[in-house]
Structures are given as structure tokens and as C-alpha cells.
N, CA, C and O atoms as a printed pandas DataFrame, in Angstrom:
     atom_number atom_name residue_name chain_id  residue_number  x_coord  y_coord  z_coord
0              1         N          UNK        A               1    0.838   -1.177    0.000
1              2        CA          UNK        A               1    0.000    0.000    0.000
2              3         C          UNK        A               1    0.884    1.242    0.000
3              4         O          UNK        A               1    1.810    1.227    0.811
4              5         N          UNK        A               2    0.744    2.346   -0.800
5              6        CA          UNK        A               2    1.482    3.689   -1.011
6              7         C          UNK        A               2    0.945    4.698    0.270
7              8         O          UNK        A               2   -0.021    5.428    0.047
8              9         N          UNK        A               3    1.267    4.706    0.933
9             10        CA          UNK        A               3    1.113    5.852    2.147
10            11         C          UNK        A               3    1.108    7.175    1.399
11            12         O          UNK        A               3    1.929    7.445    0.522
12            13         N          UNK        A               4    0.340    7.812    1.714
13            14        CA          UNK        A               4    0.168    9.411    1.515
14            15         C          UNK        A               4   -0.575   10.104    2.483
15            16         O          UNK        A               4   -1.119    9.333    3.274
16            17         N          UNK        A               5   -0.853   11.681    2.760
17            18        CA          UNK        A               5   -0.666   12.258    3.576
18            19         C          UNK        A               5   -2.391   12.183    3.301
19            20         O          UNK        A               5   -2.982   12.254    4.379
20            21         N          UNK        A               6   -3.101   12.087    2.401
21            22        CA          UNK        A               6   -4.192   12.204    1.736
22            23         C          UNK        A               6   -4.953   10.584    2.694
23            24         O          UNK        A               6   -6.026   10.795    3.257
24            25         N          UNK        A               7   -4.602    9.721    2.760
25            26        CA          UNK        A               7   -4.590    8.437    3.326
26            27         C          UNK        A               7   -4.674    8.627    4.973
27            28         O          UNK        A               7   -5.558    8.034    5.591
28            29         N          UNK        A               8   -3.871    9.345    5.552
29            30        CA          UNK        A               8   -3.647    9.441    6.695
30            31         C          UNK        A               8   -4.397   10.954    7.388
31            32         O          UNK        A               8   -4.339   11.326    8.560
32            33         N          UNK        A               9   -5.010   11.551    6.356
33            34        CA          UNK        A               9   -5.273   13.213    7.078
34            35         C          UNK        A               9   -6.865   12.793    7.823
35            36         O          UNK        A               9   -7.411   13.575    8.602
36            37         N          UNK        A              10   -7.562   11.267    7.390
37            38        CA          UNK        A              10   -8.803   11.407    8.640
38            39         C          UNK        A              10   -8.497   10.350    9.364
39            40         O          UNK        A              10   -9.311    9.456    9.599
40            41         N          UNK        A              11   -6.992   10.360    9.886
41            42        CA          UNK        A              11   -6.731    9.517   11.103
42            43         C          UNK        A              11   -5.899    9.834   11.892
43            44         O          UNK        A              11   -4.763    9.398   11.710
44            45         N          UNK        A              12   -6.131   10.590   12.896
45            46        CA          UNK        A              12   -5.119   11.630   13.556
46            47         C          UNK        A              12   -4.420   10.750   14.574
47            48         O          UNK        A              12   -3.396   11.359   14.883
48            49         N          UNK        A              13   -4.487    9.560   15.269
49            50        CA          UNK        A              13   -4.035    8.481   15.654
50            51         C          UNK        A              13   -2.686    7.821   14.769
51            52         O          UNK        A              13   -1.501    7.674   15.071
52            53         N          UNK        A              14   -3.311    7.574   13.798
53            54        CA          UNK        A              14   -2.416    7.180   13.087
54            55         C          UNK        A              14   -1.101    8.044   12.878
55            56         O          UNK        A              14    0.104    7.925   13.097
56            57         N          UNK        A              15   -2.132    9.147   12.238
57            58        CA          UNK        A              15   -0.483   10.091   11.857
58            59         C          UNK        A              15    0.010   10.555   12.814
59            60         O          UNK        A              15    1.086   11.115   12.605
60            61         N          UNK        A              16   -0.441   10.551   14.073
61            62        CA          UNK        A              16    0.261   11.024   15.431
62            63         C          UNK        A              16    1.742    9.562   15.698
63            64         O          UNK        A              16    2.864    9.778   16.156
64            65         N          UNK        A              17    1.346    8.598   15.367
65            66        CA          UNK        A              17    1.997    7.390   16.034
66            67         C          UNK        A              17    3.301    7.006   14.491
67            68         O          UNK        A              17    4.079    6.053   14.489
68            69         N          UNK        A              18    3.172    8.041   13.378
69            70        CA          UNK        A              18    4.146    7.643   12.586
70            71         C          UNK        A              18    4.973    8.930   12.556
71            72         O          UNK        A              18    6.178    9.044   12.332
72            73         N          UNK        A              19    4.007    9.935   12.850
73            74        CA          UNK        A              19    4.898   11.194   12.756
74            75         C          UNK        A              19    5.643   12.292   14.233
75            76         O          UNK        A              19    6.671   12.965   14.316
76            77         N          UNK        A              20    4.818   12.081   14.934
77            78        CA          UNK        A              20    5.114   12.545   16.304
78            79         C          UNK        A              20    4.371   13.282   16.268
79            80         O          UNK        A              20    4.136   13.521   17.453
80            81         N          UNK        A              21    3.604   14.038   15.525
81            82        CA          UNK        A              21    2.952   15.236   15.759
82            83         C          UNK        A              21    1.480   14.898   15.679
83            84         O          UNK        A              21    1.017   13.807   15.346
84            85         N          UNK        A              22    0.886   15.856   15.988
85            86        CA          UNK        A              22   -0.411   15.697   15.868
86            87         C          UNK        A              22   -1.150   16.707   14.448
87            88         O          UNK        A              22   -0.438   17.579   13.949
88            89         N          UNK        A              23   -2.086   16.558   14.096
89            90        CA          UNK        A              23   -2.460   16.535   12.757
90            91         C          UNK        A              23   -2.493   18.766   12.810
91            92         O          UNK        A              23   -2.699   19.288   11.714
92            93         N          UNK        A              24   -2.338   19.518   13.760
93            94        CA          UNK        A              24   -2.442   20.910   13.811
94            95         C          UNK        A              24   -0.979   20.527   13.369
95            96         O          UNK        A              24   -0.785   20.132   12.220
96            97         N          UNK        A              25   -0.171   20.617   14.078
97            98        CA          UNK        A              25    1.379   20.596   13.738
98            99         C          UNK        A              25    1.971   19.956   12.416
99           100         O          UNK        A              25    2.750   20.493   11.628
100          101         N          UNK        A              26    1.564   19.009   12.369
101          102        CA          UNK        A              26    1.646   18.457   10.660
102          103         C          UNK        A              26    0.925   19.092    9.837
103          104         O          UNK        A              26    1.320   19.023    8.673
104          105         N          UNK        A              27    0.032   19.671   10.015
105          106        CA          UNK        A              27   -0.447   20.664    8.669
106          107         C          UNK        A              27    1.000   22.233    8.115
107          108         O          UNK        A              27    1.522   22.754    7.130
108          109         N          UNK        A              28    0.974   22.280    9.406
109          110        CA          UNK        A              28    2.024   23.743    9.465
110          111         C          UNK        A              28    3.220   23.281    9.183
111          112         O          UNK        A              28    4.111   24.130    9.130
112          113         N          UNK        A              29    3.578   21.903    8.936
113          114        CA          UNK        A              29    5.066   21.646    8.533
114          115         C          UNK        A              29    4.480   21.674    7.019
115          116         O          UNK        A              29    4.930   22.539    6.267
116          117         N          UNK        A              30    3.437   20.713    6.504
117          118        CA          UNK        A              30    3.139   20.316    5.424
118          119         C          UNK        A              30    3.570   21.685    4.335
119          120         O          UNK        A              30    4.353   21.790    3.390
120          121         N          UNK        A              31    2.448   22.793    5.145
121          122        CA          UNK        A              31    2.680   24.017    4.054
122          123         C          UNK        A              31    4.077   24.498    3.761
123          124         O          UNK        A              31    4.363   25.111    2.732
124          125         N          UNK        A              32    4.994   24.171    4.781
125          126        CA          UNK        A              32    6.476   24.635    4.611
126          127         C          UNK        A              32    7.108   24.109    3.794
127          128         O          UNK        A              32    7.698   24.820    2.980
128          129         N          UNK        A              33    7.236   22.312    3.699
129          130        CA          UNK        A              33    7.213   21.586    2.878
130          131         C          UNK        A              33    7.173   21.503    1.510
131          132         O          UNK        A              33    8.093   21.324    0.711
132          133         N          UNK        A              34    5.816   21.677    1.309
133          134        CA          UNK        A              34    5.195   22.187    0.002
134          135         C          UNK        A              34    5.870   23.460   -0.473
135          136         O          UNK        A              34    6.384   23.458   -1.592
136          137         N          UNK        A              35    5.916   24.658    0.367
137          138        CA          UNK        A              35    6.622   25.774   -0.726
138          139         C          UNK        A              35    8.198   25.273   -0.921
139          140         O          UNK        A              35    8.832   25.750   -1.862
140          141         N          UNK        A              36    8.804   24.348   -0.064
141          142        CA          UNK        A              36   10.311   24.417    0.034
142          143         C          UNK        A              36   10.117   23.204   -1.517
143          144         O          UNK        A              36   11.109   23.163   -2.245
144          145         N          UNK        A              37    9.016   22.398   -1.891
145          146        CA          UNK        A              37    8.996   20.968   -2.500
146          147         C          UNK        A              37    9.120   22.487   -3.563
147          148         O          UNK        A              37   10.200   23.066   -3.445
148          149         N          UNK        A              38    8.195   23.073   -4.465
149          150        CA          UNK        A              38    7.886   23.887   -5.014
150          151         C          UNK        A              38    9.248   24.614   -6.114
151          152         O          UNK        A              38    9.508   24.507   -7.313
152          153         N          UNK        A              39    9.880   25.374   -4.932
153          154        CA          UNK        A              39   11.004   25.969   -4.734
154          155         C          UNK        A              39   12.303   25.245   -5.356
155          156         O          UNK        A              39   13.106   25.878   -6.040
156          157         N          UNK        A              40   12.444   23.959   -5.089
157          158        CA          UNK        A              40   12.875   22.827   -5.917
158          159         C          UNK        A              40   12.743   22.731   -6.866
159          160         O          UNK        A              40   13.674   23.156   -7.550
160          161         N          UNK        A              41   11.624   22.169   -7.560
161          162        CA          UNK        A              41   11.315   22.297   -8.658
162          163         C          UNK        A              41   11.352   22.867   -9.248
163          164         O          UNK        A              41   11.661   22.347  -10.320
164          165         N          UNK        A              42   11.153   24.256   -9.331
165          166        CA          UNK        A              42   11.365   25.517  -10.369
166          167         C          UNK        A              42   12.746   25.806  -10.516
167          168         O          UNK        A              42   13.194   26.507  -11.424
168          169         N          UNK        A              43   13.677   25.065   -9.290
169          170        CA          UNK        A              43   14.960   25.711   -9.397
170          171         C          UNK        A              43   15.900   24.432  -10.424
171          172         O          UNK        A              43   16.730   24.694  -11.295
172          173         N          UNK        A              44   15.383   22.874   -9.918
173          174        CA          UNK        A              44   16.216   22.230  -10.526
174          175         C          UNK        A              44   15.800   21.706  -11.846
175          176         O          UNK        A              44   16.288   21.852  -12.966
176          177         N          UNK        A              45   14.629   20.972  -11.357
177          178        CA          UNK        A              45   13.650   20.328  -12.292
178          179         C          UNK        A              45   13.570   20.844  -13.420
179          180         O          UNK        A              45   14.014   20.361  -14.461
180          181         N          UNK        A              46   12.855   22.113  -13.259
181          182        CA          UNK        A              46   12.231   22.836  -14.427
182          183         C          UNK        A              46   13.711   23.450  -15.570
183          184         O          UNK        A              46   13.612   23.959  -16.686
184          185         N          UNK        A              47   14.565   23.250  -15.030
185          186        CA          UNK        A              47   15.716   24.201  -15.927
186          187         C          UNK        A              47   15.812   24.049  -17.298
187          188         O          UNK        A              47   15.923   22.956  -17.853
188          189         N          UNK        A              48   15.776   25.011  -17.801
189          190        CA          UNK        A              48   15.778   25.043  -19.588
190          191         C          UNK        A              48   16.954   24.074  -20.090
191          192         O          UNK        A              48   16.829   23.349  -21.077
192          193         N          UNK        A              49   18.101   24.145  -19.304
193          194        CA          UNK        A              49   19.424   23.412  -19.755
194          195         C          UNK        A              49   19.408   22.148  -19.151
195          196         O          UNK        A              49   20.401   21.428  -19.257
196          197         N          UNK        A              50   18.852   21.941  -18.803
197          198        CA          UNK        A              50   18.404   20.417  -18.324
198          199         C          UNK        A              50   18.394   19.298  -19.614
199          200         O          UNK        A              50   17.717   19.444  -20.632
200          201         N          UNK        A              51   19.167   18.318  -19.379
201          202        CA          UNK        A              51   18.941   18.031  -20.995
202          203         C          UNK        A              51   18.206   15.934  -20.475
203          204         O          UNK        A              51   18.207   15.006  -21.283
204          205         N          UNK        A              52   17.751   15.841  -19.104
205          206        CA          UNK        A              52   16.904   14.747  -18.603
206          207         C          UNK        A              52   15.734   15.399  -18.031
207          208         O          UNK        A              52   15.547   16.537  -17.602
208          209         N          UNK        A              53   14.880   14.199  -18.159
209          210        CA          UNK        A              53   13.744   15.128  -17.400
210          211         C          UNK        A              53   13.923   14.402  -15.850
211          212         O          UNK        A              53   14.566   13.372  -15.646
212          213         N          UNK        A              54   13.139   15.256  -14.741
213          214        CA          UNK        A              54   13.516   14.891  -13.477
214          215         C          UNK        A              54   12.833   12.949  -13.438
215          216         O          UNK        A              54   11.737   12.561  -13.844
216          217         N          UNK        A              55   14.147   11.964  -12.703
217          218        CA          UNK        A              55   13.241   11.058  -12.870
218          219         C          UNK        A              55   13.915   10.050  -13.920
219          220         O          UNK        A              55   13.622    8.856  -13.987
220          221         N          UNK        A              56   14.846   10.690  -14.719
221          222        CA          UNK        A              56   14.827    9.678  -16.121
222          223         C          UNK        A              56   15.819    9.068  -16.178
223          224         O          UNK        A              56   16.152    8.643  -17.284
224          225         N          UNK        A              57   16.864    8.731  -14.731
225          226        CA          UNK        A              57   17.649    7.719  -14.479
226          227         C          UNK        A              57   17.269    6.573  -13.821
227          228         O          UNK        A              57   16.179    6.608  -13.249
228          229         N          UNK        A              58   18.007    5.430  -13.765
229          230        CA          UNK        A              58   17.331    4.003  -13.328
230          231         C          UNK        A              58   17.175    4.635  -11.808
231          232         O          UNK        A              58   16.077    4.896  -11.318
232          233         N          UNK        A              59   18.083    4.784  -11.324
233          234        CA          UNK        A              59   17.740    5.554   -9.763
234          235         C          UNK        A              59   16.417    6.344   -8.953
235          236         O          UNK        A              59   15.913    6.432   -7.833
236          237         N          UNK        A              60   16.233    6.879  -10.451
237          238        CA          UNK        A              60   15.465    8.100  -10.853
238          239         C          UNK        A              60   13.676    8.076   -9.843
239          240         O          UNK        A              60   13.075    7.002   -9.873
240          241         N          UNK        A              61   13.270    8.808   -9.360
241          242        CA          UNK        A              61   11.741    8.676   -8.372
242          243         C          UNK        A              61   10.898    9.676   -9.442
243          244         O          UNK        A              61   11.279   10.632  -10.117
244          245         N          UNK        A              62    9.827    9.148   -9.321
245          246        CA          UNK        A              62    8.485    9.672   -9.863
246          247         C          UNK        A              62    7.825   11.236   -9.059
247          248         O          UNK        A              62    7.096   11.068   -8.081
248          249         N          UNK        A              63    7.987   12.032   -9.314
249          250        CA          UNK        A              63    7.578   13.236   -8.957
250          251         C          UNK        A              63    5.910   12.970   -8.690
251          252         O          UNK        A              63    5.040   12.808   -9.546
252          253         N          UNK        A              64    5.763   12.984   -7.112
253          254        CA          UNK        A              64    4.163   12.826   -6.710
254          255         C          UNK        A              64    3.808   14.369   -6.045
255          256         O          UNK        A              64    4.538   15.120   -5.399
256          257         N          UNK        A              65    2.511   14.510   -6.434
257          258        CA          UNK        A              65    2.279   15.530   -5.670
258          259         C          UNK        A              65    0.642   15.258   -5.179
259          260         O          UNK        A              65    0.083   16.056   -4.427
């Protein structure tokens, strides 16, 4: 099963016992997260001189959002 935050946001038990926090405090990291995930992307990902797309080595992870 793929864990996501979407999976876990109507079980505050749960995400308390994997994350430490409780679901107020994990929201306020989430948004930080998200602009820092964001911020990334536009800086590395997206680059015109980029000549792979993000992802396109065997190593390589699937960009989820």
C-alpha cells in the first residue's frame, strides 16, 4: 500500500503514532514543505538546460504531488 498524507489526514491516531505530531502541527510543517517541495522544482527540475527530465535515471523517483 502507497502511504500518503491524503490516506492518513482522517486519522489523527495514526499520523500522530508515525509522525510525532499531531495533525495541527503536521499541517504547518506540510505548508512549509510544500513551498520548500515547489522551490525545488522551479529551481532544478524545471531548468531550460536540463537536458533529462527529473526522474529519467534508473535511480530516478516519480515526482508525486
Amino acid at each position: 500500500m502507497k502511504m500518503s498524507y491524503s490516506n492518513l489526514e482522517g486519522k489523527p491516531k495514526t499520523l500522530q503514532s508515525l509522525t510525532g505530531l499531531n495533525p495541527e502541527e503536521f499541517s504547518i510543517l506540510l505548508k512549509s514543505f510544500e513551498l520548500a517541495w515547489k522551490e525545488f522544482l522551479a529551481s532544478s527540475v524545471d531548468d531550460p538546460k536540463r537536458q533529462r527530465a527529473y526522474g529519467a535515471f534508473r535511480s530516478g523517483h516519480p515526482i508525486v504531488m
